[in-house]
C-alpha positions as CSV (number, residue, x, y, z in Angstrom):
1,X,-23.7,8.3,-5.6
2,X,-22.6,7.3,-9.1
3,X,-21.2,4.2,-10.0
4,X,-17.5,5.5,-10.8
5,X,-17.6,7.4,-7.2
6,X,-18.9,4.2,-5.5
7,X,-16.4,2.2,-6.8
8,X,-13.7,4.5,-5.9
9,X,-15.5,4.5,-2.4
10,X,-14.6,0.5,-2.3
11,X,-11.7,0.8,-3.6
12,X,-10.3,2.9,-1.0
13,X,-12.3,1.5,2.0
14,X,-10.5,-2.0,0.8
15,X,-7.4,-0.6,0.7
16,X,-7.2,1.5,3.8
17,X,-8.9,-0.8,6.5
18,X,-5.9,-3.3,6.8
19,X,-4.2,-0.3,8.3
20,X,-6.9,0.9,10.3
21,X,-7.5,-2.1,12.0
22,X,-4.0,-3.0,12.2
23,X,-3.8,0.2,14.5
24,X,-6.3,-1.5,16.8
25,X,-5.8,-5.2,16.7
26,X,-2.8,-6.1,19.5
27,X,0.0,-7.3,17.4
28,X,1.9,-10.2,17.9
29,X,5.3,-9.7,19.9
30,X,8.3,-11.5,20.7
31,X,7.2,-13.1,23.8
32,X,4.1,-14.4,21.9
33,X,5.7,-15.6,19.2
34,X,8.8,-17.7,21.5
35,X,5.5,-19.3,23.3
36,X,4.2,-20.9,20.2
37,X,8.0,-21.8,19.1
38,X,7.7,-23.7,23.0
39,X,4.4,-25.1,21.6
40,X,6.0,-26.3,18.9
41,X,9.0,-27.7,20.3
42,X,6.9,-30.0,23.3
43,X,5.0,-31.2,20.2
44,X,7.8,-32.9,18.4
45,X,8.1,-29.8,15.4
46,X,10.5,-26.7,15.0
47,X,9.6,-23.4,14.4
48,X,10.6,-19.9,12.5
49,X,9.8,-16.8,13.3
50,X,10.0,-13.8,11.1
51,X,9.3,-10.1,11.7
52,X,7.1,-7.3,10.2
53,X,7.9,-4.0,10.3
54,X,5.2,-1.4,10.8
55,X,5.1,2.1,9.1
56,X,7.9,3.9,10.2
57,X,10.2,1.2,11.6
58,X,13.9,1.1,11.4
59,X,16.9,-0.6,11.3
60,X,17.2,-0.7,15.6
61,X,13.9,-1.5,15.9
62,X,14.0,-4.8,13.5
63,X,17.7,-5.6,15.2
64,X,16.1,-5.4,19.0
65,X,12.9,-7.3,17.7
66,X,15.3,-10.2,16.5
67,X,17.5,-10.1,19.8
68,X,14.8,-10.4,21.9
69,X,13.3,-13.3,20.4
70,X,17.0,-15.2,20.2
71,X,17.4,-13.8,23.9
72,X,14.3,-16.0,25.0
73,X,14.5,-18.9,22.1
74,X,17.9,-20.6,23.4
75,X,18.0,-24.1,22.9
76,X,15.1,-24.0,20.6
77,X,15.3,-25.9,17.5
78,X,14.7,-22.3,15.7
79,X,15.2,-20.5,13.0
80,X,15.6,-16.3,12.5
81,X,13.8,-15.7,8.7
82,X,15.1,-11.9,7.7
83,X,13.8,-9.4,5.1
84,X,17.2,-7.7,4.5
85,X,15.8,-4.6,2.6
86,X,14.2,-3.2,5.4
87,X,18.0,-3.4,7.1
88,X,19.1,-1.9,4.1
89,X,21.4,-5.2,3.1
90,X,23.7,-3.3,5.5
91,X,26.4,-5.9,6.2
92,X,27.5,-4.6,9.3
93,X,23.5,-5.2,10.9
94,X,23.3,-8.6,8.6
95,X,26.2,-10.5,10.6
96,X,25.4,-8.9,14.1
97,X,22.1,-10.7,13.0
98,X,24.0,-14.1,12.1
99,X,26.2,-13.5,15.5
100,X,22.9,-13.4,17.6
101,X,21.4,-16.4,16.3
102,X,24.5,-18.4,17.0
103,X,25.0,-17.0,20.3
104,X,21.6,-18.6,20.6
105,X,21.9,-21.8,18.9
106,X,19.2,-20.6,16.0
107,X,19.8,-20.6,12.5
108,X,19.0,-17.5,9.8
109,X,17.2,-17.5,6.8
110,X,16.7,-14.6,4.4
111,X,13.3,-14.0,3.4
112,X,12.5,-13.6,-0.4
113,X,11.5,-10.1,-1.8
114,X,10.4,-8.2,-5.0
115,X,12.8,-9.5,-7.8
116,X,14.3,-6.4,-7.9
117,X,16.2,-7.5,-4.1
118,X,17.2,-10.9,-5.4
119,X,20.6,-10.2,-6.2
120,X,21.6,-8.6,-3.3
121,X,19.9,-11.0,-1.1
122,X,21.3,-13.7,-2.4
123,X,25.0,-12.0,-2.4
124,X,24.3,-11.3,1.5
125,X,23.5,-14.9,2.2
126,X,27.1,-16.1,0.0
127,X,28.8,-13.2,2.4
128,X,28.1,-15.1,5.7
129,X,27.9,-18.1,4.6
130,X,32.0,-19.1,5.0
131,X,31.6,-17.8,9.0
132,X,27.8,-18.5,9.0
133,X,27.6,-21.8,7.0
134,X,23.9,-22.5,8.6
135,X,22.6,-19.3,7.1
136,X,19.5,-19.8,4.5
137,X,17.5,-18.1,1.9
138,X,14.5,-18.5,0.6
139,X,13.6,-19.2,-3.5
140,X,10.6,-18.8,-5.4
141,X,9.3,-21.0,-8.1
142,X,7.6,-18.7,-9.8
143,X,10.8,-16.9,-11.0
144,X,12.8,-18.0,-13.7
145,X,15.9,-17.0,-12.3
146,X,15.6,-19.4,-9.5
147,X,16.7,-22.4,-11.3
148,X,19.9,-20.7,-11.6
149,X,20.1,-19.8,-7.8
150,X,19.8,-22.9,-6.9
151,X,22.3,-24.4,-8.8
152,X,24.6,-21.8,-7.5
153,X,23.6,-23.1,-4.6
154,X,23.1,-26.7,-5.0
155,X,26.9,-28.0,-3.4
156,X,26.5,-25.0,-0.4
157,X,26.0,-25.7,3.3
158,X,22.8,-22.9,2.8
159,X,19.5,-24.2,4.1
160,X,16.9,-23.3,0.9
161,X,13.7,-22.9,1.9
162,X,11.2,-23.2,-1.7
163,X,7.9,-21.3,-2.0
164,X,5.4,-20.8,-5.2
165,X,6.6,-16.7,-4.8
166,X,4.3,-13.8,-4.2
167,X,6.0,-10.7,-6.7
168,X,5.7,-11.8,-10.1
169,X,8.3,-12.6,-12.6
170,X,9.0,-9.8,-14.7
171,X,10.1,-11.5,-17.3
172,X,6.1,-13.7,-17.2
173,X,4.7,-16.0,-14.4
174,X,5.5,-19.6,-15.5
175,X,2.0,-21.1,-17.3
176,X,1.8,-24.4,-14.9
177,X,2.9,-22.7,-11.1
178,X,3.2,-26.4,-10.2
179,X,5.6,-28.0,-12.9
180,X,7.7,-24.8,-12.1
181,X,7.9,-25.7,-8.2
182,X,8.9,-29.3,-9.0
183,X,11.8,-28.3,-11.7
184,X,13.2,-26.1,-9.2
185,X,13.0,-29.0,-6.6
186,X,14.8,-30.9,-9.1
187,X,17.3,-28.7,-9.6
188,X,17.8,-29.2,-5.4
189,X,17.3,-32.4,-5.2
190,X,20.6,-34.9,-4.3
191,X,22.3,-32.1,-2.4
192,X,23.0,-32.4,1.3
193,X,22.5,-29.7,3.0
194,X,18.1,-29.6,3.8
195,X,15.7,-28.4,1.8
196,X,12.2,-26.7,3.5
197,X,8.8,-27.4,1.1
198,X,6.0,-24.0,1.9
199,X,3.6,-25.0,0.1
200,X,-0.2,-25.6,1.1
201,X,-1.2,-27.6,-1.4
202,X,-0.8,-31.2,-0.6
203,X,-0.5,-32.8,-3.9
204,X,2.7,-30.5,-4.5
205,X,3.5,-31.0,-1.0
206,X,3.4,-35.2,-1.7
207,X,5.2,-35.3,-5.2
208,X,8.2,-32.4,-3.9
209,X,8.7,-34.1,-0.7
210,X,9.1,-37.2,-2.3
211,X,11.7,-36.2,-5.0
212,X,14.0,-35.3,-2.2
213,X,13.3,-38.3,0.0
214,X,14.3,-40.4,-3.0
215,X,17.5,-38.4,-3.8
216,X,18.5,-38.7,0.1
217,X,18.3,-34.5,0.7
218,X,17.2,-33.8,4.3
219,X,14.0,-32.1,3.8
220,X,11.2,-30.3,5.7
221,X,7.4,-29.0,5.4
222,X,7.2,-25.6,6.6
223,X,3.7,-24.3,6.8
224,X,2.6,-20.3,7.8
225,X,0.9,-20.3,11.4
226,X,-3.0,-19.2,10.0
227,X,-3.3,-21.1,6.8
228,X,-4.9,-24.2,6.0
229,X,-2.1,-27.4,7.2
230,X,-3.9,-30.3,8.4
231,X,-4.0,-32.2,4.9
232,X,0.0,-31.2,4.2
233,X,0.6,-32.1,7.8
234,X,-0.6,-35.7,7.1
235,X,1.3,-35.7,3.8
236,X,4.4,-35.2,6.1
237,X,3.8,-37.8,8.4
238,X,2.9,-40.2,6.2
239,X,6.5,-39.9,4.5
240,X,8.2,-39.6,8.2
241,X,9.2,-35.8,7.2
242,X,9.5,-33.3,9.9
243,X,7.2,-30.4,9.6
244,X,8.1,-26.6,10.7
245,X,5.8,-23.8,11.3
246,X,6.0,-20.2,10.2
247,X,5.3,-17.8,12.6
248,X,5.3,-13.6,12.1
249,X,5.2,-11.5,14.3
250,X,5.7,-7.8,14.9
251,X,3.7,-4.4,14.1
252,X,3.0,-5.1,10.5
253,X,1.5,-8.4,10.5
254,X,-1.3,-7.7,11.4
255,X,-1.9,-4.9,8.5
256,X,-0.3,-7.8,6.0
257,X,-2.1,-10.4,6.7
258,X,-5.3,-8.5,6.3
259,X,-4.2,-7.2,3.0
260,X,-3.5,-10.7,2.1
261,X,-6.9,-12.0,3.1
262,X,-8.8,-9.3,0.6
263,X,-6.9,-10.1,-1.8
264,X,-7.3,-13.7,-1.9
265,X,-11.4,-14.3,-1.6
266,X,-11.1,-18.3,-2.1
267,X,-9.5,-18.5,1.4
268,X,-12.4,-19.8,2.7
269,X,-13.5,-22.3,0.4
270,X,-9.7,-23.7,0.5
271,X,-10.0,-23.5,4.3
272,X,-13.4,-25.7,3.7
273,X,-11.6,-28.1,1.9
274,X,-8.5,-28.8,4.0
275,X,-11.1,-29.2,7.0
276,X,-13.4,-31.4,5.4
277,X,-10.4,-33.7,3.6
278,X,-11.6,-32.4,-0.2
279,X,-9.0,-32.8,-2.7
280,X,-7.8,-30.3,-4.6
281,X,-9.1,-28.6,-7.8
């Protein structure tokens, strides 16, 4: 085989087998992911949970995924995270959504998405948020509009959850990924309604948490069920800051988190070093 057909035999064996084995690796469901919430909740920690669609899913089946989790996580210090463009940013579905969690007692959060989505998710969130006024959203550092959002959003009831962002910027990535995360905590920090820190780094995690301790802003960690936590769990505690764990569930998780792993190599080495206490590079 020559080298330009081998490659293109890689190529498509690496992007085809997180769907393959997707097809035969038991998803998480509702029920599974409510049990770790439980989990969660006798250990002193809150929870979200957020779905993934598989190929071919639809509006009902994201809206009956959702009500069956809010269904069996009343009285769970919980919160519903939402990718809206799957519903289609239909408002009708959006505030049935908002309408389930408070039957429930569980907040909502809207996920982030490619850049392209930002301006509609952030109009859905400002839509509920006078008859919803616990309903979040989620901002990335690495865009540049994000400083903006969150001064639209600084003096809001709207829980902001802050991640480093997965979709580039397409106006350019930010040169230092780090500085960018802590001006956008800056631009947060002294409001009073809570701000969540995802991050897995715990230098980032340390210097973030504390900016917002010191400007009196409730604040969280939130960490992704799966990755690397223990050091940024210890960061938490050792500034008396509540931590919350991220848990996905549904069809295309699986398929996603796969992808994911490929396409980040260095997992295991930053596994290696959270494990054995190693600082970061």
């Amino acid at each position: 085989m020559r080298g330009g057909a081998a490659w293109r035999l890689l190529r498509d064996t690496r992007y085809a087998l997180p769907g393959a084995l997707g097809r035969v690796i038991p998803a998480p469901d509702a029920p599974h992911a409510v049990a770790i919430a439980r989990q969660q909740a006798r250990a002193g920690a809150a929870t979200t949970i957020g779905y993934f669609e598989g190929a071919g899913g639809d509006p009902s089946s994201i809206m009956a995924a959702y009500a069956r989790v809010a269904q069996r996580a009343r009285g769970l210090d919980l919160s519903l995270s939402v990718k809206a463009p799957p519903l289609r940013f239909d408002p009708v579905s959006l505030r049935e959504l908002a309408q389930i969690a408070r039957q429930s007692g569980l907040s909502l959060v809207f996920d982030a998405h490619g850049p392209q989505d930002a301006d509609e998710t952030l109009a859905a969130v400002e839509r509920l948020l006078p008859d919803f006024p616990d309903t979040g959203i989620v901002l990335p550092a690495r865009w540049q509009r994000s400083v903006a959002d969150a001064a639209r959003l600084r003096d809001s009831s709207a829980p902001v959850r802050l991640v480093r962002g997965e979709w580039p910027d397409p106006a350019g990535d930010p040169l230092d990924p780090d500085a960018a995360y802590l001006a956008l905590v800056e631009a947060l920090a002294g409001r009073a309604a809570p701000v969540a820190i995802a991050t897995h780094r715990p230098a980032l995690a340390d210097r973030a948490l504390a900016l917002l301790r010191e400007a009196g802003t409730p604040c969280s960690l939130e960490q992704l069920r799966g990755l690397p936590g223990r050091r940024c769990r210890a960061v938490a505690r050792g500034q008396g800051v509540p931590v919350r764990l991220y848990v996905p569930f549904g069809p295309g998780w699986i398929p996603y988190a796969l992808d994911r792993a490929l396409a980040r190599p260095y997992l295991l080495a930053w596994m290696w070093r959270d494990w054995t206490g190693r600082a970061d590079p």
